[in-house]
MOPAC internal coordinates of N, CA, C and O (Angstrom, degrees):
PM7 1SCF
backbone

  N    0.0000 0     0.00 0     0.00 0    0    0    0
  C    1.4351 1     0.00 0     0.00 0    1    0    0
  C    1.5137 1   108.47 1     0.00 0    2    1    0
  O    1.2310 1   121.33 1   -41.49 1    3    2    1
  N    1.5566 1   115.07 1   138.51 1    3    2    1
  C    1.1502 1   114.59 1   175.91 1    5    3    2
  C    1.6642 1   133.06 1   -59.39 1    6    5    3
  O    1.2310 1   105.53 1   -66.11 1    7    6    5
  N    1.3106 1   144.42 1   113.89 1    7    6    5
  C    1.1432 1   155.21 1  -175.47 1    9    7    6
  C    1.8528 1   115.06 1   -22.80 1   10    9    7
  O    1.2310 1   134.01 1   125.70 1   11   10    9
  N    1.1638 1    90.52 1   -54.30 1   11   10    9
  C    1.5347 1   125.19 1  -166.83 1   13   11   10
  C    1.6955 1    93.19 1   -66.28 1   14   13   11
  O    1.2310 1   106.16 1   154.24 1   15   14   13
  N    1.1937 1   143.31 1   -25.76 1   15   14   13
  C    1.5380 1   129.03 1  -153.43 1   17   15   14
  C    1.6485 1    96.72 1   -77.52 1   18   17   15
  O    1.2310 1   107.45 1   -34.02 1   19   18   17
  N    0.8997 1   141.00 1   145.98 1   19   18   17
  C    1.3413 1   144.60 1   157.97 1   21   19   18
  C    1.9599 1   102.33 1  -160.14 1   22   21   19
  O    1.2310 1   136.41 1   -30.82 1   23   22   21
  N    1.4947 1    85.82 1   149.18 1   23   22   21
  C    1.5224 1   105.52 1   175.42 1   25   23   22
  C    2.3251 1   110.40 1   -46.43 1   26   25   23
  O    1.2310 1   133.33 1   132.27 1   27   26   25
  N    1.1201 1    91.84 1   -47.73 1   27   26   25
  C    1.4759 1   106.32 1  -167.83 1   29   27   26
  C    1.0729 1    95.13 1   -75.59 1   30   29   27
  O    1.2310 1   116.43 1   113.66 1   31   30   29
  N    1.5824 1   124.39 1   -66.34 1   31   30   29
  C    1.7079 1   118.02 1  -163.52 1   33   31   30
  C    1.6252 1   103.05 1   109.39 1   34   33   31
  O    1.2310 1   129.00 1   172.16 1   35   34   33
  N    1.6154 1   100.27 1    -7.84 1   35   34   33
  C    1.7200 1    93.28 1  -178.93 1   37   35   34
  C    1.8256 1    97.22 1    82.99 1   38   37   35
  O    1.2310 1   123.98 1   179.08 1   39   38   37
  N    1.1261 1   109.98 1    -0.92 1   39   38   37
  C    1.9411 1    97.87 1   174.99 1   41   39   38
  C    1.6496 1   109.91 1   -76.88 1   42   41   39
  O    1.2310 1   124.20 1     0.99 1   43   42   41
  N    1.1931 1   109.55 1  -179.01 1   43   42   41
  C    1.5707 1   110.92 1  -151.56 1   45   43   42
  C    1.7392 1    75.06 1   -70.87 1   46   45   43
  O    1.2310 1   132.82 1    -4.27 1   47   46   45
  N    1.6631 1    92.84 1   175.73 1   47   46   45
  C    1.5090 1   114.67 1   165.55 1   49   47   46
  C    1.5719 1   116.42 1   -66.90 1   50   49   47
  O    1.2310 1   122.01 1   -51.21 1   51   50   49
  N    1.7948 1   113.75 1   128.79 1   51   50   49
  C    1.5901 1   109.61 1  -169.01 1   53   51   50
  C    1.4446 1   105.63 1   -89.57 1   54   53   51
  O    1.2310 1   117.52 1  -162.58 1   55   54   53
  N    2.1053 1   122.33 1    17.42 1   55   54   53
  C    1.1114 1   128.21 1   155.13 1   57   55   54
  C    1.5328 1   130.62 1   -71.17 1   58   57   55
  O    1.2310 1   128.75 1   135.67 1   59   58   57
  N    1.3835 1   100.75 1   -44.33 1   59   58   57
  C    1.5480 1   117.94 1  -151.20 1   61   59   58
  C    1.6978 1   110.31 1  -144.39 1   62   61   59
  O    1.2310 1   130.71 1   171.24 1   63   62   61
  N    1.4923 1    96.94 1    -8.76 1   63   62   61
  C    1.4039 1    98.90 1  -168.98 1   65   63   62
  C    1.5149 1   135.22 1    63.96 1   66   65   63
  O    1.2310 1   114.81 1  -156.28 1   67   66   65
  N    1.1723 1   127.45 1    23.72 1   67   66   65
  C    1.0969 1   153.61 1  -171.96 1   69   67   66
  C    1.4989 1    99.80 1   -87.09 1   70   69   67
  O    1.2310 1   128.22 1   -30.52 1   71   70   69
  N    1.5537 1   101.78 1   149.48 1   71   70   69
  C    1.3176 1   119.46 1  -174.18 1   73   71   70
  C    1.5114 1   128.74 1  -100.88 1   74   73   71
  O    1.2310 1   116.56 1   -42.34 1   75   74   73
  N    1.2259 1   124.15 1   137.66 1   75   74   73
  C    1.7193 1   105.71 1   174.13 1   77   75   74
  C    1.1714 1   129.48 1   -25.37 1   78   77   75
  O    1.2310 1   111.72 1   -75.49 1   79   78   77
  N    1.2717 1   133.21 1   104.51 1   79   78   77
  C    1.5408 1   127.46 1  -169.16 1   81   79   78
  C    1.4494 1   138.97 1    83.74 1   82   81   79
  O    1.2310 1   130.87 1  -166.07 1   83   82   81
  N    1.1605 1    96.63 1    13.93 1   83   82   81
  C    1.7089 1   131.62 1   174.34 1   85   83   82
  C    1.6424 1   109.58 1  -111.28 1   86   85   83
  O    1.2310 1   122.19 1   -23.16 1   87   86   85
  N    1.6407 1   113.42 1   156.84 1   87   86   85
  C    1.1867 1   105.88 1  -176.63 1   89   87   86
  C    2.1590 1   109.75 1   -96.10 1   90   89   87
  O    1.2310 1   140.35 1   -26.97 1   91   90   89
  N    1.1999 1    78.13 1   153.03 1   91   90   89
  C    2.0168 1    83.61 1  -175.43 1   93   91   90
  C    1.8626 1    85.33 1   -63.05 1   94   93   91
  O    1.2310 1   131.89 1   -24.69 1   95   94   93
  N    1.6102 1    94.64 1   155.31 1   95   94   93
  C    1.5018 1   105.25 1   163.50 1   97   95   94
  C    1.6493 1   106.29 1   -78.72 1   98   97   95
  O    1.2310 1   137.34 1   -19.96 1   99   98   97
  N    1.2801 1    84.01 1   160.04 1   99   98   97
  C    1.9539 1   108.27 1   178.55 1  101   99   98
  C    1.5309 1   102.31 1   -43.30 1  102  101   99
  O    1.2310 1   123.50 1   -56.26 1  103  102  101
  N    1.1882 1   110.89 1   123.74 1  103  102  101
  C    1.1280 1    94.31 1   173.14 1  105  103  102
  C    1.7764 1   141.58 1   118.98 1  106  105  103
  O    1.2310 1   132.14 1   144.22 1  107  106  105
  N    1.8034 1    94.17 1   -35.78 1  107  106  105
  C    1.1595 1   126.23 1  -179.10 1  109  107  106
  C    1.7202 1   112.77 1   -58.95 1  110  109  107
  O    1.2310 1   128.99 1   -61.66 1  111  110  109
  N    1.0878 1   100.28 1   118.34 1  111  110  109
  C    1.4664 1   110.94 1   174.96 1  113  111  110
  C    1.6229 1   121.69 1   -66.29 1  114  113  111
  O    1.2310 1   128.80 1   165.33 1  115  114  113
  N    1.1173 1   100.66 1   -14.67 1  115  114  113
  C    1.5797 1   101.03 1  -167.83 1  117  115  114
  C    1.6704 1   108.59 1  -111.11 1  118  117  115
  O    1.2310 1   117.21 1  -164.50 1  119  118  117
  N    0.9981 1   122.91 1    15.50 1  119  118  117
  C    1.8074 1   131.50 1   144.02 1  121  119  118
  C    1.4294 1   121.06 1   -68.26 1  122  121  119
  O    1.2310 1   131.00 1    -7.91 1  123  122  121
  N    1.4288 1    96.38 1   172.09 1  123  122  121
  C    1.5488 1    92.16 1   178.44 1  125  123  122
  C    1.2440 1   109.51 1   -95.71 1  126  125  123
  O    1.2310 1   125.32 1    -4.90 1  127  126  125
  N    1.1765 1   107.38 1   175.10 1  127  126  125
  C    2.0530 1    98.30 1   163.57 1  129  127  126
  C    1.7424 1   117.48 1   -99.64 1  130  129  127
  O    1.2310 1   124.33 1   -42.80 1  131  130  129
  N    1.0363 1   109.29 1   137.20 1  131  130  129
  C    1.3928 1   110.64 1  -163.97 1  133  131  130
  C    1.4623 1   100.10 1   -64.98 1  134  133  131
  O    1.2310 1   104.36 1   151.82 1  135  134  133
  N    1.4064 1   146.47 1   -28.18 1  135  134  133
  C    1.1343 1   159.39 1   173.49 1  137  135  134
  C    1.3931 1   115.15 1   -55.17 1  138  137  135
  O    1.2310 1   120.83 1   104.57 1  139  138  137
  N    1.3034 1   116.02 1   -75.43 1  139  138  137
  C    1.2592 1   123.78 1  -177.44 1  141  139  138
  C    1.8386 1   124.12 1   -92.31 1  142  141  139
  O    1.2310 1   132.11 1   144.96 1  143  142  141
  N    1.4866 1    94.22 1   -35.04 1  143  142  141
  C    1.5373 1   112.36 1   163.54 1  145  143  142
  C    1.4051 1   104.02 1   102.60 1  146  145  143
  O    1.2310 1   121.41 1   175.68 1  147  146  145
  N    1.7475 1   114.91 1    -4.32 1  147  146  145
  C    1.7654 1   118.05 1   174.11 1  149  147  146
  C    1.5804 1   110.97 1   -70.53 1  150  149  147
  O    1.2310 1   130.00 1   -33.39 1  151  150  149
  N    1.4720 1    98.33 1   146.61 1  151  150  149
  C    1.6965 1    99.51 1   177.87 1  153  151  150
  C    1.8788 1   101.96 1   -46.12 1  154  153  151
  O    1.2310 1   120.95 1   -33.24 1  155  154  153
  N    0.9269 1   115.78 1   146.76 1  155  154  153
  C    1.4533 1   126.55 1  -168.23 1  157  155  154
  C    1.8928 1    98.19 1   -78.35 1  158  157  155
  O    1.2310 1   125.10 1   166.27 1  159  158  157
  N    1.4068 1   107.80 1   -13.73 1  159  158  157
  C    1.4431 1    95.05 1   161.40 1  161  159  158
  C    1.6181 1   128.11 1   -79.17 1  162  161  159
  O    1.2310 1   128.76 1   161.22 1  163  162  161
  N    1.1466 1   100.74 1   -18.78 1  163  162  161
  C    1.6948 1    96.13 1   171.59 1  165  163  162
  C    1.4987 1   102.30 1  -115.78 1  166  165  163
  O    1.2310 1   105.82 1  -154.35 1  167  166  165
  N    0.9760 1   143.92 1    25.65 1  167  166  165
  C    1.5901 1   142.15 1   163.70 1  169  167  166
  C    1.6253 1    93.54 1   -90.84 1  170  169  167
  O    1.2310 1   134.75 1   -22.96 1  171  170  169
  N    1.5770 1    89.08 1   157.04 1  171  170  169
  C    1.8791 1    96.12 1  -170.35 1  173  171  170
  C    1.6915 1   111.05 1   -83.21 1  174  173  171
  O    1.2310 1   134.99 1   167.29 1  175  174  173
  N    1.4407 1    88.61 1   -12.71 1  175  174  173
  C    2.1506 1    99.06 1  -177.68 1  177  175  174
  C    1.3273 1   116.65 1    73.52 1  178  177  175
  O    1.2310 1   119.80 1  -173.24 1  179  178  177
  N    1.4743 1   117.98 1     6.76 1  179  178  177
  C    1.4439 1    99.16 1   163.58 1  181  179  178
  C    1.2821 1   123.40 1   -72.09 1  182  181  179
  O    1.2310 1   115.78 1  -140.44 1  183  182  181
  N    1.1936 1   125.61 1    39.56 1  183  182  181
  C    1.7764 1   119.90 1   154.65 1  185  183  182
  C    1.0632 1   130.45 1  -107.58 1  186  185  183
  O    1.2310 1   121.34 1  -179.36 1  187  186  185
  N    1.4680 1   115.04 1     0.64 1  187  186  185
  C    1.2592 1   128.07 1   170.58 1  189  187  186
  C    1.4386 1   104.92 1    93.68 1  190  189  187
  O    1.2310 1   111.06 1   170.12 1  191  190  189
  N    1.0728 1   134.42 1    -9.88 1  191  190  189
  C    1.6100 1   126.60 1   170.06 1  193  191  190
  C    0.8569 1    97.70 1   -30.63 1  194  193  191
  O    1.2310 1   128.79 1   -20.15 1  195  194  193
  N    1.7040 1   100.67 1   159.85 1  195  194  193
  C    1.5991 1   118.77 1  -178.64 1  197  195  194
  C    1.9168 1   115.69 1  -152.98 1  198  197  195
  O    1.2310 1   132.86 1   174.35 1  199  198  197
  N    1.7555 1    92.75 1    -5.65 1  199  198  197
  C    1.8119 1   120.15 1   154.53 1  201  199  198
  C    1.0163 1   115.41 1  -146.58 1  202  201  199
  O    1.2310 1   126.95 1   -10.35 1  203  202  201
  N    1.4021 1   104.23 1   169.65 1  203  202  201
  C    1.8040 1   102.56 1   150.97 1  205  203  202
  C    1.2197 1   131.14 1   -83.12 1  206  205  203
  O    1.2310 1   122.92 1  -178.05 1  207  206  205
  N    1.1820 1   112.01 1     1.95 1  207  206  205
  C    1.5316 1   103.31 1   179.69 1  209  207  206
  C    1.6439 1   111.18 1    93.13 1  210  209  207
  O    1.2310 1   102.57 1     4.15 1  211  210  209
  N    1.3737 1   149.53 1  -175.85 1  211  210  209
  C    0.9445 1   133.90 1  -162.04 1  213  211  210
  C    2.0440 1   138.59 1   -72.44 1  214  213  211
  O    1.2310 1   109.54 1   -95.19 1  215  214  213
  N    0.7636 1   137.23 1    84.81 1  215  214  213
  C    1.5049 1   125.52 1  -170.90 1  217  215  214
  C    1.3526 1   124.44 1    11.95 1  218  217  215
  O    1.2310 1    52.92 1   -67.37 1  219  218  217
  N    0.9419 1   178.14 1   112.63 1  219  218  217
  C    1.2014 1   152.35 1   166.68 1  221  219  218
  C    1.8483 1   123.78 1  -100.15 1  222  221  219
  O    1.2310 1   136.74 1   168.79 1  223  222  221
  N    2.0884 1    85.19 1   -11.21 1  223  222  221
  C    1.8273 1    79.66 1   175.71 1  225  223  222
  C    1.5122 1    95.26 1   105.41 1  226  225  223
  O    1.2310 1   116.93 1   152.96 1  227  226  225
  N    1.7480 1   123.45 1   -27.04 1  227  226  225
  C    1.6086 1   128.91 1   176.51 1  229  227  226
  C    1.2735 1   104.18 1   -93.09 1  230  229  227
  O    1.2310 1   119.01 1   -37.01 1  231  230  229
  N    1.3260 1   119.50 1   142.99 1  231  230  229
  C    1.6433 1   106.64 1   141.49 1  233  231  230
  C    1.7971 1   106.51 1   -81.94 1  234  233  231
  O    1.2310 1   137.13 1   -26.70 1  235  234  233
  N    1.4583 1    84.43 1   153.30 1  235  234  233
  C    1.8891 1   105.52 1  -179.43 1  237  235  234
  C    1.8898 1   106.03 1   -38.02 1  238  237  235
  O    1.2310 1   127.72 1   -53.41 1  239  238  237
  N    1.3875 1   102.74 1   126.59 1  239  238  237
  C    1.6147 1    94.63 1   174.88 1  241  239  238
  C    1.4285 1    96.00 1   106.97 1  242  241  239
  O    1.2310 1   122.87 1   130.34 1  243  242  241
  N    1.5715 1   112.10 1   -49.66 1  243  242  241
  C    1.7751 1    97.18 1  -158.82 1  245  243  242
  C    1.8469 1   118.93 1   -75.58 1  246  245  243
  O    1.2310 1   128.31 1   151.76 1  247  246  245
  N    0.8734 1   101.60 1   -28.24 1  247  246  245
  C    1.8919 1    97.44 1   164.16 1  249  247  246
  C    1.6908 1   118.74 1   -69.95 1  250  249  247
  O    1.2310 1   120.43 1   172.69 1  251  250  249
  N    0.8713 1   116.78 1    -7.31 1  251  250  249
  C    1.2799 1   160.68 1   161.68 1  253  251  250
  C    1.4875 1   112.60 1   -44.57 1  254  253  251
  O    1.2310 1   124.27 1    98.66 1  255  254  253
  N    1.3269 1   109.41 1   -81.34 1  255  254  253
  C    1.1116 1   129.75 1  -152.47 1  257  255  254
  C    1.3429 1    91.87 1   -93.23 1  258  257  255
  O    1.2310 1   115.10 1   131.66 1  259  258  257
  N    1.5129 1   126.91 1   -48.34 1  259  258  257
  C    1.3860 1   136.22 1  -175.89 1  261  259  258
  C    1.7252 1   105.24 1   -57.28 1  262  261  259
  O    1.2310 1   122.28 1   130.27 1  263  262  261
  N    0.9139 1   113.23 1   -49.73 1  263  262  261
  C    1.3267 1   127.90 1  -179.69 1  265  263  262
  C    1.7771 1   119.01 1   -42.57 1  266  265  263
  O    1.2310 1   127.15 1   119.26 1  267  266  265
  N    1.3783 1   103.84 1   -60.74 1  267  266  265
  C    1.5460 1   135.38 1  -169.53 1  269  267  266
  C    2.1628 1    85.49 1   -81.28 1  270  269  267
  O    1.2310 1   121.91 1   141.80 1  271  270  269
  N    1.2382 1   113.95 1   -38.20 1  271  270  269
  C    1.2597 1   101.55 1   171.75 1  273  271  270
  C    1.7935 1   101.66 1    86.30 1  274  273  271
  O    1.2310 1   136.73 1  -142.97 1  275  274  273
  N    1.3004 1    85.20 1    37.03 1  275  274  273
  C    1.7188 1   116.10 1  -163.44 1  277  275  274
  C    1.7383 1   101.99 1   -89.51 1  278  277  275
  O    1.2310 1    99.71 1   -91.36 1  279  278  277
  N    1.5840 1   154.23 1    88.64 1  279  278  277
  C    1.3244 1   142.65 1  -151.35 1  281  279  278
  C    1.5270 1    98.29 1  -141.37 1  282  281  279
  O    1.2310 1   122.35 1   -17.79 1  283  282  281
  N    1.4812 1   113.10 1   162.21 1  283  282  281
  C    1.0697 1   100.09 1   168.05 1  285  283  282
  C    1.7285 1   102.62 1  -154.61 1  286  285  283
  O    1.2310 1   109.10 1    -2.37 1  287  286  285
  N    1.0094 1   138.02 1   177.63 1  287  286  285
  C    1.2619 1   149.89 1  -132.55 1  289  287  286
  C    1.5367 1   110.86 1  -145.99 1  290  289  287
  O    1.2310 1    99.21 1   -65.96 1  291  290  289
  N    1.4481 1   155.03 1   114.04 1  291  290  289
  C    0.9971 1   149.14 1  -177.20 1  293  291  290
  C    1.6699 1   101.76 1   -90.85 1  294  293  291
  O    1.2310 1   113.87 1   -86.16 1  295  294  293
  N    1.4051 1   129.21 1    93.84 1  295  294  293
  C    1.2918 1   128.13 1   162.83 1  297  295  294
  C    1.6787 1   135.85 1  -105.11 1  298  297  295
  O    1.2310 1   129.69 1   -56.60 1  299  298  297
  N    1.4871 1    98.93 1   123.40 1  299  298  297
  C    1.2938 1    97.56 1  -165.71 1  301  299  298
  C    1.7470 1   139.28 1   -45.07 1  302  301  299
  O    1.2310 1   101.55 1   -88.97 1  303  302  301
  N    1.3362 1   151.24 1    91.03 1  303  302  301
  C    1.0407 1   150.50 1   148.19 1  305  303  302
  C    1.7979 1    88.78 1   159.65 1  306  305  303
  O    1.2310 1   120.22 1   163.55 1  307  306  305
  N    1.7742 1   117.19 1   -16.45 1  307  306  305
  C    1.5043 1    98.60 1   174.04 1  309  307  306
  C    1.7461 1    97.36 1  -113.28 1  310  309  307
  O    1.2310 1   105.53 1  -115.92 1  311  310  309
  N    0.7989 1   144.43 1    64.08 1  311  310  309
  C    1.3943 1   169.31 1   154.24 1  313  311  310
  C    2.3369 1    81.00 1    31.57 1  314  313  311
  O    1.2310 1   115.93 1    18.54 1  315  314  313
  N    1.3790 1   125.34 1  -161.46 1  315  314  313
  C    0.7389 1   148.27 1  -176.16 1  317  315  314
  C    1.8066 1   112.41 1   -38.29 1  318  317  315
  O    1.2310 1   122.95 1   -59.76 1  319  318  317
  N    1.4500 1   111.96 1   120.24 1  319  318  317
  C    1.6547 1   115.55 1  -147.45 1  321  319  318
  C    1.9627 1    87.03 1  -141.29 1  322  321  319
  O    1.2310 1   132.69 1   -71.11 1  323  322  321
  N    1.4293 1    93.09 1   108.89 1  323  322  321
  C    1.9134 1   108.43 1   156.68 1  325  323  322
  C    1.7437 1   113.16 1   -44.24 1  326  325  323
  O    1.2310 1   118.84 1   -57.82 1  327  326  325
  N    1.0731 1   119.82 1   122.18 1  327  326  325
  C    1.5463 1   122.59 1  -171.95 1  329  327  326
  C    1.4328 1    97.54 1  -139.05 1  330  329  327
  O    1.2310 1   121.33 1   -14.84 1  331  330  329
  N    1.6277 1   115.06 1   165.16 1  331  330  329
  C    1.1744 1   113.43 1   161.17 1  333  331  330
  C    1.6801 1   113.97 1   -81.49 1  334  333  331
  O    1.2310 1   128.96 1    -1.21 1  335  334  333
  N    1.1155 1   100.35 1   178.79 1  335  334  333
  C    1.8103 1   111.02 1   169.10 1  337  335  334
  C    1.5311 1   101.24 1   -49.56 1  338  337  335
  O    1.2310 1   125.81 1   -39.54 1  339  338  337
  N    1.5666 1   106.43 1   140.46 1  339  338  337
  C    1.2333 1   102.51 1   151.69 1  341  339  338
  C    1.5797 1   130.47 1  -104.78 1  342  341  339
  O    1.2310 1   116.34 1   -63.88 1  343  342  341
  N    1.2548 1   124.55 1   116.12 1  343  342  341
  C    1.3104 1   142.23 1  -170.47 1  345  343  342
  C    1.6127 1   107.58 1   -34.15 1  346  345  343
  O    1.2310 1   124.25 1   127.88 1  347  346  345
  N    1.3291 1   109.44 1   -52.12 1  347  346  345
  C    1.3889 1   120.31 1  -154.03 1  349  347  346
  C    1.6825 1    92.63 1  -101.13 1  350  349  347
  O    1.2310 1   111.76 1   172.05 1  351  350  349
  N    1.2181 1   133.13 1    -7.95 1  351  350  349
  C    1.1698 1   112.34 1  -178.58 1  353  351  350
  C    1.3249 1   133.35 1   -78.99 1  354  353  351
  O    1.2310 1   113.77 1   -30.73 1  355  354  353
  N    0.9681 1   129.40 1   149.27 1  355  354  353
  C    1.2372 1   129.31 1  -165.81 1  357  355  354
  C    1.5957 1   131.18 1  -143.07 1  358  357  355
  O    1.2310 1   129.55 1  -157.06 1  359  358  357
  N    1.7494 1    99.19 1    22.94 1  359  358  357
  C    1.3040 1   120.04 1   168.48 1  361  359  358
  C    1.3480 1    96.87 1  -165.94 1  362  361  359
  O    1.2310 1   118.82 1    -8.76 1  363  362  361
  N    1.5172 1   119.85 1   171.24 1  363  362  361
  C    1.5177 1   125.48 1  -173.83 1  365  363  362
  C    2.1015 1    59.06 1  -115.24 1  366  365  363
  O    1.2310 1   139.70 1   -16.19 1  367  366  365
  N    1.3235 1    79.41 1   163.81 1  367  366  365
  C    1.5917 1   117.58 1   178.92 1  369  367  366
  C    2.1638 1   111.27 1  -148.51 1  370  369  367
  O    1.2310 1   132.69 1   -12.84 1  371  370  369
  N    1.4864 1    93.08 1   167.16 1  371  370  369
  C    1.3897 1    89.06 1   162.58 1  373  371  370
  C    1.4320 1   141.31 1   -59.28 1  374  373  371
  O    1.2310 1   123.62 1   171.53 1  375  374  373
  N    1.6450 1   110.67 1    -8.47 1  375  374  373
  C    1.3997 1   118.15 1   165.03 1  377  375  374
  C    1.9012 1   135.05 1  -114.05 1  378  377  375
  O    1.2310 1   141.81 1  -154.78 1  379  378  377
  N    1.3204 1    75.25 1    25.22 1  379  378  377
  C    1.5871 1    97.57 1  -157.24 1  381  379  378
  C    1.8578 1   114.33 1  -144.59 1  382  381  379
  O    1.2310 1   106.73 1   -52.36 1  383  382  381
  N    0.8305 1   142.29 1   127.64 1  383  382  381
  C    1.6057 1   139.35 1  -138.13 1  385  383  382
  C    1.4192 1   113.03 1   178.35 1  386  385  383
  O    1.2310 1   122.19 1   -52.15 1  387  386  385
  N    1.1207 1   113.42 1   127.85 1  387  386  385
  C    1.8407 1   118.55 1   155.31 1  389  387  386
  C    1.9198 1   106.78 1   -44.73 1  390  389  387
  O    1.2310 1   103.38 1   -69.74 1  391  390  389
  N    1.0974 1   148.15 1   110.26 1  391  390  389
  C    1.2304 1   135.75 1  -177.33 1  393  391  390
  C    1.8353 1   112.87 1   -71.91 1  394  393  391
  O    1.2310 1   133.10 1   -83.15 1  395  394  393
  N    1.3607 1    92.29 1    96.85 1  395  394  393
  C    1.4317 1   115.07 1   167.19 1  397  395  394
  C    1.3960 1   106.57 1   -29.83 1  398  397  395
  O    1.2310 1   131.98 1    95.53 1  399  398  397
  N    1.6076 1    94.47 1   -84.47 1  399  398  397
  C    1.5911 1   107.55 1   170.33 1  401  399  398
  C    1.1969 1   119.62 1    27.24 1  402  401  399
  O    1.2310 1   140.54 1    66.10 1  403  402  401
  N    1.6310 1    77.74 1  -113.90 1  403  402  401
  C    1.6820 1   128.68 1   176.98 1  405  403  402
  C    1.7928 1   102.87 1   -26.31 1  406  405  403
  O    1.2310 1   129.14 1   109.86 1  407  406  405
  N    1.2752 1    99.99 1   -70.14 1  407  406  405
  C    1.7991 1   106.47 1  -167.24 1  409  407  406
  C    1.5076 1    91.09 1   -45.61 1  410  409  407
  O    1.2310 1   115.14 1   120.03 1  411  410  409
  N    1.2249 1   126.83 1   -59.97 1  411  410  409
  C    1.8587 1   131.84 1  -178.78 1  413  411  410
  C    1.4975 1   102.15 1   -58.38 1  414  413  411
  O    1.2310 1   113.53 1   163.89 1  415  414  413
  N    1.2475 1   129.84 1   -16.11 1  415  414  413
  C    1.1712 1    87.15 1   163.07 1  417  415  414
  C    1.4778 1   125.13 1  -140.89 1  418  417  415
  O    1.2310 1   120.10 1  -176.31 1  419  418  417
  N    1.4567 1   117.42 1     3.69 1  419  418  417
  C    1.5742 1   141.41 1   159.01 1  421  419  418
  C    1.3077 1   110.03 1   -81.23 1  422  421  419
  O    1.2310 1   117.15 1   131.38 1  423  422  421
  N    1.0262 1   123.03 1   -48.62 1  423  422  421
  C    1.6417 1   116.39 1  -171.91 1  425  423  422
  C    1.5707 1   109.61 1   -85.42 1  426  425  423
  O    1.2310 1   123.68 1    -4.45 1  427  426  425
  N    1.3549 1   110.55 1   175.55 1  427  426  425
  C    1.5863 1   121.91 1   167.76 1  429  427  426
  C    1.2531 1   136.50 1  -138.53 1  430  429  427
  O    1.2310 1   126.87 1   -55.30 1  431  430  429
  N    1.3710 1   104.39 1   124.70 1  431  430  429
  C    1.4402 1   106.63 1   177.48 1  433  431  430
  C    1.5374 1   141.52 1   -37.64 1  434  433  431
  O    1.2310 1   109.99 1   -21.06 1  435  434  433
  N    0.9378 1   136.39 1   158.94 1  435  434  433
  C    1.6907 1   121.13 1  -157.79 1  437  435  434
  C    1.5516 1    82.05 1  -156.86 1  438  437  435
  O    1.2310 1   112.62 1   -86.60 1  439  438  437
  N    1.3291 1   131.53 1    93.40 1  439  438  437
  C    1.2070 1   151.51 1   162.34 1  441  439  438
  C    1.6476 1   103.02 1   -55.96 1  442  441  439
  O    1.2310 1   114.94 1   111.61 1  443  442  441
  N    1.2327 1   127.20 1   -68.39 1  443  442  441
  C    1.5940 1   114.96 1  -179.91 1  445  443  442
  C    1.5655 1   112.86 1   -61.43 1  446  445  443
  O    1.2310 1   106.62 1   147.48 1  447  446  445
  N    1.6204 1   142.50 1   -32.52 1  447  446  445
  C    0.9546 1   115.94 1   176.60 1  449  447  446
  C    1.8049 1   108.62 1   -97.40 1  450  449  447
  O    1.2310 1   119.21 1   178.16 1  451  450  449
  N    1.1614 1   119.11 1    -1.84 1  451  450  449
  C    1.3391 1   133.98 1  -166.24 1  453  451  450
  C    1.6538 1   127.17 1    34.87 1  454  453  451
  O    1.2310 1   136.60 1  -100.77 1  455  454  453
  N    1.2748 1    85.47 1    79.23 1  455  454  453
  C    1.4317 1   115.41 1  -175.35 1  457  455  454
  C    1.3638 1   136.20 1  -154.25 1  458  457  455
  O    1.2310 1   102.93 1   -28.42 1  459  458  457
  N    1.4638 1   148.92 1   151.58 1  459  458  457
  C    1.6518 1   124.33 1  -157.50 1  461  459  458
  C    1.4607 1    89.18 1  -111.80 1  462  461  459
  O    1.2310 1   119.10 1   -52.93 1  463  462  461
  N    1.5106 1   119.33 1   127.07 1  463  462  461
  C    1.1981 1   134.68 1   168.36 1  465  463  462
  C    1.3878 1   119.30 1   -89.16 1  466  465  463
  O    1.2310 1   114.67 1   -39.53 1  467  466  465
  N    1.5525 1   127.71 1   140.47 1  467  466  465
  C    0.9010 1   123.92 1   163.66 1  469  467  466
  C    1.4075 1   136.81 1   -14.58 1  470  469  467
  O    1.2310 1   107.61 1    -6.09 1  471  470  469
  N    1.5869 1   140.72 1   173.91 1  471  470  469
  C    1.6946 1   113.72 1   155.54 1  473  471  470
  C    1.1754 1   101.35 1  -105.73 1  474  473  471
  O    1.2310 1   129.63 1    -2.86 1  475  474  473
  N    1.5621 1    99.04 1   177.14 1  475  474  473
  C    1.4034 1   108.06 1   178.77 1  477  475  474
  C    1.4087 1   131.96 1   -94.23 1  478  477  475
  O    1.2310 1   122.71 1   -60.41 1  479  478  477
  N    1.4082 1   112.41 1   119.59 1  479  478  477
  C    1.4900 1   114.03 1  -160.86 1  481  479  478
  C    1.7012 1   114.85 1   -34.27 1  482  481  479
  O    1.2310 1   123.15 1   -27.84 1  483  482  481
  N    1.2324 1   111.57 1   152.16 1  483  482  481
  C    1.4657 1   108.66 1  -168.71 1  485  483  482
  C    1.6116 1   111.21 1  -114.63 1  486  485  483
  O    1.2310 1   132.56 1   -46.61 1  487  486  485
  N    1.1141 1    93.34 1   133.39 1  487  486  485
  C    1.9697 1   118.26 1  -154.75 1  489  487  486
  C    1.6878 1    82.64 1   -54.64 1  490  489  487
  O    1.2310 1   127.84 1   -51.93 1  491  490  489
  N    1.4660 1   102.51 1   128.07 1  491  490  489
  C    1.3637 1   117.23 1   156.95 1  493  491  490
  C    1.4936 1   118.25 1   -98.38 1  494  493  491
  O    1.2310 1   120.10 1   180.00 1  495  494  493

């Protein structure tokens, strides 16, 4: 899969306008939270954040998801469907996605290195 695909495109932040590698303004809803690692618009904010911390060009989750090789598929009458990577693709589209989800809710946040880690294999 091509390197380059991301949800954003690497364009400024559609919170704050902030640039790849610049920090979001105070405030900006569309960071993650350093706590939990959810876009700071659906985190509840009791930690007192007040950014996300630097742009990176991802929304929260999506290096994430790309990474773990985590995708998902918009199919009609079963709404949002776990898939593998697609080989040949060469844009995310409206039916086709890094699975947000999943990373929010299989994986885990890692507050000291701030990043979503895999889970942990489950005791057979």
């Amino acid at each position: 899969m091509a390197a380059e695909l991301t949800l954003s495109r690497g364009e400024p932040c559609i919170g704050c306008g902030a640039r790849v590698g610049t920090e979001h303004a105070a405030g900006c809803r569309e960071g993650h939270c350093p706590q939990t690692g959810l876009p700071q618009s659906i985190c509840s904010g009791r930690h007192g954040h007040s950014g996300g911390g630097v742009w990176t060009g991802l929304v929260p989750g999506e290096g994430a998801a790309v990474s773990f090789g985590w995708f998902a598929e918009l199919r009609p009458g079963e709404g949002w469907v776990p898939v593998e990577p697609r080989p040949d693709a060469v844009d995310y589209g409206a039916d086709y996605m890094p699975d947000l989800n999943r990373v929010f809710s299989q994986a885990r946040w890692s507050p000291a290195a701030q990043k979503w880690v895999p889970p942990r294999p489950s005791a057979s």
